[in-house]
C-alpha positions in Angstrom: 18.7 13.4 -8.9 15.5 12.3 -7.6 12.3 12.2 -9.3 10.6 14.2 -6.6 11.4 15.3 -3.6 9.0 16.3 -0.8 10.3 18.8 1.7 8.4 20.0 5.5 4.9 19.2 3.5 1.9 20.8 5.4 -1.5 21.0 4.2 -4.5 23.2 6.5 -8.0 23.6 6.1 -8.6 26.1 8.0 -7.3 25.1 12.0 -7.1 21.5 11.5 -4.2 19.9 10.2 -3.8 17.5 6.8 -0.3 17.0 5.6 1.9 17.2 8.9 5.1 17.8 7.9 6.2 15.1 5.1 9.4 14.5 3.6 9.8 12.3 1.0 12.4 11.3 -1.8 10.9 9.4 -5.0 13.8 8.2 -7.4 13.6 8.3 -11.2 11.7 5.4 -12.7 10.4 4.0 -9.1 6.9 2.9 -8.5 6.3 4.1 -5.6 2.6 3.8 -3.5 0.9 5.7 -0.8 -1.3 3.4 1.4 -3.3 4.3 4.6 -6.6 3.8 5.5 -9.4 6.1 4.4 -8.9 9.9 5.9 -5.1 9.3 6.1 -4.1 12.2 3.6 -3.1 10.2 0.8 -4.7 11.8 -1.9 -4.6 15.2 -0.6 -1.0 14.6 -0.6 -1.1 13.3 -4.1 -3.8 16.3 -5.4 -0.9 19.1 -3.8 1.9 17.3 -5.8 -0.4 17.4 -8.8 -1.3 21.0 -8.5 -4.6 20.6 -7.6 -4.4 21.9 -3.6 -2.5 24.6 -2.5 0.2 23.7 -0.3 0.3 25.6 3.1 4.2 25.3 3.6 7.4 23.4 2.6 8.4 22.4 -0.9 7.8 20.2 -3.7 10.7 19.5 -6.2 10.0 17.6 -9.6 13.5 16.5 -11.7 15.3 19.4 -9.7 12.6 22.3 -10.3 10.4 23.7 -7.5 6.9 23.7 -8.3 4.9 24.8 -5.6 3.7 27.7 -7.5 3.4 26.5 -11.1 -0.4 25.5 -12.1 -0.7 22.0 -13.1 0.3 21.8 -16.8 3.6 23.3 -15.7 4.6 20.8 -13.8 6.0 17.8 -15.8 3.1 15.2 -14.8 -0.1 13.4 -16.2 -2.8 12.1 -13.4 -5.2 9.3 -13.9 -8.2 9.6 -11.5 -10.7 7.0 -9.5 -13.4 8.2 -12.2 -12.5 7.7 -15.9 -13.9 10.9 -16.5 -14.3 9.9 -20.7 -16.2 12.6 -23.1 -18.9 9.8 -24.5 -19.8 11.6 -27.4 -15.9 11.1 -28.5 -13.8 8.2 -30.2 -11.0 6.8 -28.0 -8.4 8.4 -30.6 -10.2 12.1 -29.6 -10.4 11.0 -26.4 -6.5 9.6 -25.8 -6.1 12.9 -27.8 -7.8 15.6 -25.7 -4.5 17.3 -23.7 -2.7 17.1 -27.4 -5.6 19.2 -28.7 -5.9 21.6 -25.8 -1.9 22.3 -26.5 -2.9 22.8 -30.2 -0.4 20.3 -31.2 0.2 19.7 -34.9 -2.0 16.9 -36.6 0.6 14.4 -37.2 2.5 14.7 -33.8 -1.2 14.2 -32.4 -1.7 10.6 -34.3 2.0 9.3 -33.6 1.2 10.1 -29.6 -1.9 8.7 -29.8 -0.9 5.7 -32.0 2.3 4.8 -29.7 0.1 5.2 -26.7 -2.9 2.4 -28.4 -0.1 0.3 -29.0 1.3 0.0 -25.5 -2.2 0.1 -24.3 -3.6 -2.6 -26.7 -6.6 -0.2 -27.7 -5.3 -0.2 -31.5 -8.6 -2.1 -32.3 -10.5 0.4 -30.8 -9.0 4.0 -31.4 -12.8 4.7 -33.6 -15.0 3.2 -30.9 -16.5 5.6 -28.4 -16.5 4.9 -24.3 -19.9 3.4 -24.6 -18.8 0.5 -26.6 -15.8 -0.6 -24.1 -15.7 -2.5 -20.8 -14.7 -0.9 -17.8 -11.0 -2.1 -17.8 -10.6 -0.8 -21.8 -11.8 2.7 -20.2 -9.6 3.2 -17.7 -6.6 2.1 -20.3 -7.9 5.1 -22.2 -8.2 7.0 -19.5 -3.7 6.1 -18.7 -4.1 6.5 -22.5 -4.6 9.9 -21.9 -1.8 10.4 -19.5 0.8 8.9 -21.5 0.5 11.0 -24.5 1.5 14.0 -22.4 4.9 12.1 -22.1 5.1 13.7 -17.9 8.1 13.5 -16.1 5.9 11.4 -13.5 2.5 9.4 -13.4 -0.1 9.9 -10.6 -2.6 7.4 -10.1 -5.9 8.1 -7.2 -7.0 4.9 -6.6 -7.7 4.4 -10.6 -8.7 0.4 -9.9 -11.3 1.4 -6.8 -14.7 1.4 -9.0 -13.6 -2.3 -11.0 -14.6 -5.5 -9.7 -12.5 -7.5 -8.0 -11.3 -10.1 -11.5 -10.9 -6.8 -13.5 -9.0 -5.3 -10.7 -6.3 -8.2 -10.4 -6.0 -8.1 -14.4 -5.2 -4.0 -14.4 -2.5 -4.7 -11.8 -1.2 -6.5 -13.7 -1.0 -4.2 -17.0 -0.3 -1.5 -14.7 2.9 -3.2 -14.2 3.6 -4.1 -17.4 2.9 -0.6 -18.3 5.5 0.6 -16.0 8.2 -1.8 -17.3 7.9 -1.0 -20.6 7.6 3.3 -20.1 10.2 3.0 -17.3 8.5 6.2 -16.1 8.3 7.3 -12.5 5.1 6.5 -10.9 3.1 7.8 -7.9 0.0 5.4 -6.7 -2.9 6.1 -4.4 -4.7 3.4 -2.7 -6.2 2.4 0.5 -5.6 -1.4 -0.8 -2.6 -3.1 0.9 -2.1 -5.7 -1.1 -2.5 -3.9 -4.0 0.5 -1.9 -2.6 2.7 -5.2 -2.0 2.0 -6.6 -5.6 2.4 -3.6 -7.4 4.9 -1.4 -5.8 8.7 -0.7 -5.8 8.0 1.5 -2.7 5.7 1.5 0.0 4.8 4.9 1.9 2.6 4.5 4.6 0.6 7.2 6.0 -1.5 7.9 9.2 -3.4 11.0 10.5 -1.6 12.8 7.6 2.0 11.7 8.6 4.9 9.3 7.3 4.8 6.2 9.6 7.6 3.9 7.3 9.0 4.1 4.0 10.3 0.7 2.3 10.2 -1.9 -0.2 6.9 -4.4 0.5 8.9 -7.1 1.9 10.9 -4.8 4.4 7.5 -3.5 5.4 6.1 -6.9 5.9 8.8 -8.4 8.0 10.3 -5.6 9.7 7.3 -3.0 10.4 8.5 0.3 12.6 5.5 0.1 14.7 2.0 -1.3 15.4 0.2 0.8 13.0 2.4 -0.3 10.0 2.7 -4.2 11.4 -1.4 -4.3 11.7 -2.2 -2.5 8.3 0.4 -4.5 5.9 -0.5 -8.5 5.4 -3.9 -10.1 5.0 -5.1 -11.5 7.2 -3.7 -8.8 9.6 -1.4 -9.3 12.2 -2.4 -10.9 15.7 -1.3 -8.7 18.9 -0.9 -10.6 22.1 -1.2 -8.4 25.3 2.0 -9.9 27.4 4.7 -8.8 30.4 8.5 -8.7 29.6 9.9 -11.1 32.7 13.4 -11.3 31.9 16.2 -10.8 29.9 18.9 -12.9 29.2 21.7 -13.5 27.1 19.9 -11.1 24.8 16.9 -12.9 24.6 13.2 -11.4 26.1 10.6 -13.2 28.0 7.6 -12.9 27.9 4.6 -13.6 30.0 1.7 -13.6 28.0 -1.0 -14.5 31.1 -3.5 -17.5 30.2 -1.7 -18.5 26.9 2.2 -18.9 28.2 5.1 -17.8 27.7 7.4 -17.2 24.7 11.2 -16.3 24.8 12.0 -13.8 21.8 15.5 -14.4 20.2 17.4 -11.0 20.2 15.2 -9.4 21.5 16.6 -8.1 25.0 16.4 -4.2 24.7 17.5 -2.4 28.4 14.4 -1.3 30.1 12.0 -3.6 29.1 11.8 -5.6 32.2 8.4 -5.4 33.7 7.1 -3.2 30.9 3.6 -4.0 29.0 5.1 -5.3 25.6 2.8 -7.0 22.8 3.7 -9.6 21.2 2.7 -10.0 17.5 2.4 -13.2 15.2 1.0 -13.1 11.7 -1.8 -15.9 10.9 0.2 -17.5 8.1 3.3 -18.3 10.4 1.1 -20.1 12.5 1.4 -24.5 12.1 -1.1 -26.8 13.4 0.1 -28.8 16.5 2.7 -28.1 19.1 6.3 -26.5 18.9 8.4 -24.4 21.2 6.0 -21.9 21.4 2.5 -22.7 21.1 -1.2 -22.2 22.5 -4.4 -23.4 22.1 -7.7 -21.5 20.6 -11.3 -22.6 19.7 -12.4 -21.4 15.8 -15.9 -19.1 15.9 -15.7 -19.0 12.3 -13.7 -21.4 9.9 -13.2 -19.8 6.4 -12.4 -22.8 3.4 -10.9 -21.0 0.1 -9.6 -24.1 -1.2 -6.2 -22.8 -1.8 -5.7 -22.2 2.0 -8.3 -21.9 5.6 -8.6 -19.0 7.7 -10.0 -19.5 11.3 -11.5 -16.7 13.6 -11.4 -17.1 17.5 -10.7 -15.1 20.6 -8.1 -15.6 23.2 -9.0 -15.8 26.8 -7.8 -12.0 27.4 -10.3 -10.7 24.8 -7.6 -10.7 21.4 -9.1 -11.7 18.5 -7.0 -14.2 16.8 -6.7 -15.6 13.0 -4.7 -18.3 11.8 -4.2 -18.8 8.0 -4.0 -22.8 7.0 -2.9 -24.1 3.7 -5.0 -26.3 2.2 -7.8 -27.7 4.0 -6.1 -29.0 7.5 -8.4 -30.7 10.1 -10.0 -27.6 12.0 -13.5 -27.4 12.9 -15.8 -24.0 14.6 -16.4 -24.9 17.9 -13.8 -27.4 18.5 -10.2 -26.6 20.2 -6.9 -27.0 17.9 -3.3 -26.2 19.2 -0.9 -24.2 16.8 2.5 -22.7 16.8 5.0 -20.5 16.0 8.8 -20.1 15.8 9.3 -17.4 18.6 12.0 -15.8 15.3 9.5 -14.7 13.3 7.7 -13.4 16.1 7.3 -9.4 16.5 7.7 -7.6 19.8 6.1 -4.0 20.1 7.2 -2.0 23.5 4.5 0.3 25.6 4.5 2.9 22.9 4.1 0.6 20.3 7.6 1.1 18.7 8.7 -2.1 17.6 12.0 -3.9 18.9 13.5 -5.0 16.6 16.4 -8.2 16.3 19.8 -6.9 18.0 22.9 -8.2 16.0 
C-alpha cells in the first residue's frame, strides 16, 4: 500500500488554474521531494495534502484512507514550515510539547514524546532553554521536534532550510537525513533548491506551471531527463542547449549540424522523422574536457570562476547560446582568451522540435 496517493489533483483560484491534474504515488518510508522553480505549485500542492487548501477536484489517499475532507489533525501528518513559528516566551520541552498539550495528553506520555524526540534531535541539553537562547539550526530541530512527537503517518517539509545560511543549510541536510534513517518515516519535501533535491531525496518530483513534468530517483533525472524543462532545471551548473539540424540517419546513429560549431553524430540516437527537423543538442558543463576529441569546439571565457575544488567558465557561442564549462581543479583557461573542449557525443542529450527528449534506442 502506498503512503499516499494523489489522484486527478486540481487546485483553482478563482478562473486560473494551480494544480492541473496530478497523479502521484508516494511509497511507505520514501523521501520523496517536489522541486520547480518559484510559482510552480509546489507548496500549494503540499498545503492541499496537508489540509490547509481546499482541493477543487480528484483525491488524496493517506495509508489507504481518503482525506480530502478531513481537517488537518485528522489526517495522519505533522508539517514543518519555512518559518519556525516558536512561542518565545516557552521552553523547548513546552514548545516540542505544544500539539501533545492541545490533544490534552496525559503528563507522562507528554515527557516520553518529548524526551524520545530531544534525543533523536540532540536538544536533550536544551529542553529548559527558551527559542531566544538557540541558533537558528537548534530552532528549526525544535520546530521537526514538534512534528515528530505527533508520531504522523507522513512528514511535510515547506522549504524548512530557505531562511538559514548557506553552512547551516548544508549541516541540516544532513540531519534531515539522518533523521529520516533513523524514523524510517515517509517524508514529503518542498524546495525550489535542486541540489538540495539530488542530495537529499529518494524521489524527485518535478513540477512546472502546476503539472508533473518527471518522476524519478536524482540520478535517473540527471542522466536521462524527459524533456528540456527537467534537463535545464536538474544539475548545477545547468545544462548547455546547442541550436542544431538533424542531417542524417544511419545505422541508428543521428547527425547533427550544429552551424558555426560542427557537427556531432549521436550514438542511438536515429528516431524516424527527424531528418531535417530543428533538434537541440544538450551537453552538461562537467562532461566537457579541455582539448580536442571526436566531438569538440572552441569558445572564448567572458567570465572565468576559480573555487579551488573545480573552474567554471562563461562564454557565448557564435549563434547567441550561452555556454558553461565546469573544470576540475584549476586547468589553464583565461577570460578573453580561446580554449578548445570536448565531449563524448554518449553522454550527449538530443531534444526534438517540441522539446521531448530522444532518448538512446536499444
Amino acid at each position: 500500500m502506498s503512503a499516499l496517493t494523489l489522484s486527478r489533483l486540481r487546485k483553482s483560484f478563482a478562473e486560473v488554474e494551480i494544480i492541473k491534474g496530478v497523479d502521484l504515488d508516494v511509497n511507505e518510508g520514501e523521501f520523496v521531494v517536489f522541486v520547480g522553480p518559484s510559482g510552480c505549485g509546489k507548496s500549494t500542492l503540499l498545503r492541499m495534502i496537508a489540509g490547509l487548501e481546499d482541493v477543487t477536484d480528484g483525491e488524496i489517499v493517506i495509508a489507504g484512507k481518503e482525506v480530502k475532507n478531513l481537517p488537518p489533525v485528522k489526517r495522519g501528518i505533522a508539517m514543518v514550515f519555512q518559518s519556525y513559528a516558536l512561542y518565545p516566551h516557552m521552553t523547548v520541552f513546552e514548545n516540542i510539547a505544544f500539539p501533545l498539550r492541545v490533544e490534552r495528553l496525559p503528563n507522562e506520555q507528554v515527557k516520553e514524546r518529548v524526551g524520545r524526540a530531544a534525543k533523536v534531535l540532540q536538544l536533550e541539553s536544551r529542553l529548559e532553554h527558551r527559542p531566544g537562547m538557540l541558533s537558528g539550526g537548534q530552532r528549526q530541530r525544535v520546530a521537526i521536534g514538534r512534528a515528530i512527537v505527533r508520531e504522523p503517518k507522513i512528514f511535510l517539509f515547506d522549504e524548512p532550510l530557505s531562511n538559514l545560511d548557506a553552512a547551516l543549510r548544508s549541516e541540516m541536510r544532513i540531519e534531515l537525513m539522518e533523521l529520516h534513517k533513523r524514523l524510517g518515516s515517509t517524508m514529503v519535501y518542498v524546495t525550489h533548491d535542486q541540489v538540495e533535491a539530488m542530495t537529499m531525496a529518494d524521489k524527485i518530483v518535478v513540477l512546472n506551471s502546476g503539472k508533473i513534468e518527471q518522476v524519478g530517483s536524482p540520478l535517473e533525472l540527471y542522466h536521462n531527463p524527459d524533456n528540456l524543462f527537467v534537463a535545464g532545471f536538474i544539475g548545477s551548473p545547468k545544462m548547455n542547449f546547442i541550436k542544431g539540424k538533424c542531417t542524417s540517419i544511419e545505422g541508428g546513429n543521428a547527425t547533427i549540424d550544429l552551424g558555426k560549431v560542427g557537427s556531432v553524430t549521436l550514438p542511438r540516437r536515429g528516431k524516424a522523422g527527424l531528418v531535417g527537423k530543428d533538434v537541440l543538442v544538450g551537453i552538461r558543463p562537467e562532461h566537457l574536457t579541455l582539448g580536442g576529441g571526436e566531438f569538440q569546439l572552441t569558445f572564448t571565457p567572458n567570465i572565468v570562476e576559480r573555487l579551488g575544488i573545480h573552474t567554471v567558465s562563461y562564454s557565448m557561442l557564435p549563434a547567441g547560446e550561452s555556454f558553461t564549462a565546469l573544470f576540475e581543479g584549476d586547468p589553464d583557461i583565461a577570460e578573453g582568451k580561446p580554449a578548445t573542449v570536448s565531449a563524448d557525443p554518449a553522454q550527449c542529450h538530443l531534444f526534438d522540435e517540441n522539446g521531448l527528449a530522444v532518448k538512446p534506442t536499444a
